[in-house]
C-alpha positions in Angstrom: 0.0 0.0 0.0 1.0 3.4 -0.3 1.2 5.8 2.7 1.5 8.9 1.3 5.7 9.6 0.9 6.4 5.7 2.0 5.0 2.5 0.2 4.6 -0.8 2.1 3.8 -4.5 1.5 4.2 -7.7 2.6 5.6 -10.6 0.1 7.0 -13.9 0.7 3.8 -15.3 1.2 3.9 -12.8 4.3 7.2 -13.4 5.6 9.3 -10.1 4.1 7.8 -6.4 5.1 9.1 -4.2 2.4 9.2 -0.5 2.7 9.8 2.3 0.1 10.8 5.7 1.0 9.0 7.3 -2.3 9.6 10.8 -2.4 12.8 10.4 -5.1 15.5 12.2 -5.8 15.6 13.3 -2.3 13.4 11.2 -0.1 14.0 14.0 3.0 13.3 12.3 6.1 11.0 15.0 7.5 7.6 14.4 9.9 5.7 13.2 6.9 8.4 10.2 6.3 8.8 9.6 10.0 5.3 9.4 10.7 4.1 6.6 7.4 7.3 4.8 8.5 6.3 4.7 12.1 2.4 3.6 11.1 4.5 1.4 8.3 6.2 -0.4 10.9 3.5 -0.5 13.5 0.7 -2.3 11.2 2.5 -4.8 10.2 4.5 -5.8 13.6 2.2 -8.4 14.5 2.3 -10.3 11.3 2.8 -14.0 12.3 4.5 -15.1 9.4 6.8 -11.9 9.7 10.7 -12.6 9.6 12.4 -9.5 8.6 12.1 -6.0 6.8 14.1 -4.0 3.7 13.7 -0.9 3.7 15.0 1.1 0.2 14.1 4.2 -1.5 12.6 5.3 -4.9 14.8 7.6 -7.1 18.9 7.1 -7.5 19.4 8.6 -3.6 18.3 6.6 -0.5 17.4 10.1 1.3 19.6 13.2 1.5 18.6 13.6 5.0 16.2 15.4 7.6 13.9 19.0 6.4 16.1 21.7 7.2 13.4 24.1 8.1 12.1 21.0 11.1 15.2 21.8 12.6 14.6 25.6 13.5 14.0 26.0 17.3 10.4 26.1 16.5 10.0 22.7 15.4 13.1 20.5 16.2 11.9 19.6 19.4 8.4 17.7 18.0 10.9 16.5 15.1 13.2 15.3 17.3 10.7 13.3 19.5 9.2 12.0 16.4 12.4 10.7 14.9 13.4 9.3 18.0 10.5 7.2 18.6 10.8 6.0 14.9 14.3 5.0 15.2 13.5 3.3 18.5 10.8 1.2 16.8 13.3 0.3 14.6 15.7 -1.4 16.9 13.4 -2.8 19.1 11.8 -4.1 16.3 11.3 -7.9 16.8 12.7 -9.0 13.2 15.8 -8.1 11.6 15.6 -4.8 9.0 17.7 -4.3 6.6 18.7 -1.2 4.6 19.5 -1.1 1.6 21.0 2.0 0.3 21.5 3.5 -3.4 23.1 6.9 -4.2 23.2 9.6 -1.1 22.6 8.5 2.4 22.8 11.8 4.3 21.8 13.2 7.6 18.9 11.7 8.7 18.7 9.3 6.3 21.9 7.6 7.4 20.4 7.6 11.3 17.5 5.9 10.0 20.0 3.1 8.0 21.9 3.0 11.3 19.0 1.7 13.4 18.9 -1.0 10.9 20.4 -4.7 11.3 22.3 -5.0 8.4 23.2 -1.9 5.5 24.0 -3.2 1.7 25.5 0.0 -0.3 25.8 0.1 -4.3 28.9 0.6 -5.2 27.8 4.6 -6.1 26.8 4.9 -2.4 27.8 8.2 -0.3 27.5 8.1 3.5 27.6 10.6 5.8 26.2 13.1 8.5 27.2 17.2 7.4 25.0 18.7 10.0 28.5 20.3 11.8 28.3 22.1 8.7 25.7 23.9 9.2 26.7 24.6 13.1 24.2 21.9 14.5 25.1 18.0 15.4 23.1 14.5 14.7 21.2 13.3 17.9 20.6 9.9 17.0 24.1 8.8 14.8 25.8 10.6 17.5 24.8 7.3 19.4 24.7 5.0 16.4 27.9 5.4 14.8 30.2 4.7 17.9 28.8 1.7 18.4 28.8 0.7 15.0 32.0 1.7 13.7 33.6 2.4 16.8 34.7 6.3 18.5 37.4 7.0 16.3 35.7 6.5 13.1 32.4 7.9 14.1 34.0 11.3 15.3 35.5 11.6 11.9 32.0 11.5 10.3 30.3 13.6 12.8 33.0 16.1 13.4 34.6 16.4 9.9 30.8 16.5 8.2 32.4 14.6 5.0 30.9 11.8 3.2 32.6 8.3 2.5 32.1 6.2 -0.4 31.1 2.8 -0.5 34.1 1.6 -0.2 35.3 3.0 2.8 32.1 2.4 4.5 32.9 -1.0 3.9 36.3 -1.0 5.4 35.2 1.1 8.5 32.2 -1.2 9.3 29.2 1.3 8.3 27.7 -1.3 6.1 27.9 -4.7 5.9 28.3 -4.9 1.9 28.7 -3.5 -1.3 26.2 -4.7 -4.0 25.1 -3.8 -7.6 21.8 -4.4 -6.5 21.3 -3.5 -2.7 17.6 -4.4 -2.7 18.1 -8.0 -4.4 21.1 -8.4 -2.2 19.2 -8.1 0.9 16.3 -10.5 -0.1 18.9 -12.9 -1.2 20.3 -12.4 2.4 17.1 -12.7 4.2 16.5 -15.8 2.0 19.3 -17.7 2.8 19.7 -16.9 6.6 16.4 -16.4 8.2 13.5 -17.7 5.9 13.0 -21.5 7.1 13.4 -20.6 10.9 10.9 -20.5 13.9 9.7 -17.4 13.1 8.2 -17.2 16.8 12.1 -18.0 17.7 13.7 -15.4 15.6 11.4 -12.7 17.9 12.7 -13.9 21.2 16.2 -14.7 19.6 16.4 -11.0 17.8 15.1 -9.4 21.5 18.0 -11.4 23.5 20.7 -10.4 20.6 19.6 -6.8 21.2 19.1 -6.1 24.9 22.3 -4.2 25.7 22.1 -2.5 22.6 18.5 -1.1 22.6 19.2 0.3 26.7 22.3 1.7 25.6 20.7 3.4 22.6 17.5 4.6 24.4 19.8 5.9 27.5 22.5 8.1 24.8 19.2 9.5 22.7 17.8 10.9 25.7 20.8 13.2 26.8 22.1 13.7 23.3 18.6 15.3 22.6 18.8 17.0 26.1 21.9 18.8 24.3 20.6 19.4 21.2 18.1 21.5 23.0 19.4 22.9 26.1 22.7 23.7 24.9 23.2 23.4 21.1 20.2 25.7 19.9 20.9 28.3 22.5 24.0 29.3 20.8 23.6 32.2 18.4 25.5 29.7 15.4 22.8 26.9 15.4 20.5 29.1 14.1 23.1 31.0 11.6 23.7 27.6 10.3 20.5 26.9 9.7 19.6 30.2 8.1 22.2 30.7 6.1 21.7 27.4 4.3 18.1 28.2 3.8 18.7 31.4 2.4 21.9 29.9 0.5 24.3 32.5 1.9 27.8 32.1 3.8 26.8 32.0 7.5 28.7 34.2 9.7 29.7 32.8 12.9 29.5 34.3 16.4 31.5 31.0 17.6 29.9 31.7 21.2 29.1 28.4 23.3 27.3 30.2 25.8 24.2 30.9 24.3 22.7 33.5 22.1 21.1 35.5 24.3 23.7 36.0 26.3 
């Protein structure tokens, strides 16, 4: 079915959810995506038959990341709680999803492939989160990335803002493989390592694997958000960085941490 910027089905006789983001070329994860992914994820949770997800995108981008204009102070706080709840659905979700990623996976879009089991790239993929560009930060790969590619790596992404090619993404651990077809790739995973099992056995089993994980996760989001708010978008350059870009102009920076009305 279609929900509006996401489509959704179930095939494999029931056993594969697949969802579309379908907004191409830039498939911005903004409230509309969040919310049909969250309803997305939610209707078809209690699927018996259900033994794991792909999520892919429409267009030659996976998503070039979160709305801008949701993160002005005015809004990033309802955005933030939406995306968080969404990307906590997502690991505690009792089957494996996996990503699979053509073109650029930006910004939000690459938080929402991080909350994912597994990440297949084509070999054209770009990964990264540029938000320090613009004078903000990324909540939720701030708590991804380290523990999926370790502390090192993941300040280079979120401090540097560049992009890494498939490749490299490979090498560092961001994704899990390179493919010329990601979608295929992941049914052909799914096919040959989960479909046959207890699918009653792969909840329970998916739950255990993912215990630690999901506290640690839900713990970091909390006060990463807490600083997004209370600190970050009190400072006078937040909101030059996020102006500026609207507007397409050079920002100007007042590089003062202790707030901009200060």
């Amino acid at each position: 079915m279609s929900d509006g910027p996401l489509k959704s089905w179930l095939e494999a006789d029931g056993r594969v959810l697949r969802l579309q983001l379908a907004r191409p070329k830039a498939n911005i994860i903004d409230a509309s995506m969040i919310d049909a992914l969250s309803i997305a994820l939610d209707g078809y949770i209690a699927e018996p038959r259900l033994m794991a997800a792909v999520l892919d995108a429409e267009g030659p981008n996976f998503s070039f990341g979160a709305s801008v204009e949701e993160h002005l102070p005015e809004q990033c706080a309802g955005m933030l709680d939406k995306l968080n709840a969404l990307l906590t659905l997502m690991i505690e979700y009792p089957v494996p999803i996996v990503a699979a990623i053509n073109g650029h996976c930006l910004g939000g879009g690459l938080e929402v492939a991080c909350a994912a089991s597994r990440i297949i790239a084509a070999r054209n993929a770009s990964l990264g989160q540029p938000e320090i560009s613009l004078a903000v930060f990324a909540p939720a790969a701030s708590c991804f990335l380290p523990e999926r590619i370790g502390q090192s790596q993941a300040e280079m992404l979120l401090l540097s803002g560049n992009s890494v090619d498939a490749k490299t993404a490979l090498q560092i651990g961001l994704i899990d493989e390179i493919s010329d077809d990601p979608t295929e790739a992941a049914l052909t995973w799914i096919d040959a390592n989960l479909i046959g099992k207890s699918a009653s056995s792969l909840r329970i089993a998916v739950a255990a694997a993912r215990h630690d994980y999901v506290a640690r996760i839900k713990e970091k989001l909390a006060t990463v958000t807490a600083m997004y708010l209370d600190d970050l978008m009190k400072t006078g350059d937040a909101l030059e960085g996020l102006t500026a870009f609207l507007e397409k102009r050079k920002p100007v920076w007042e590089n003062n941490s202790k707030g901009a009305d200060q």
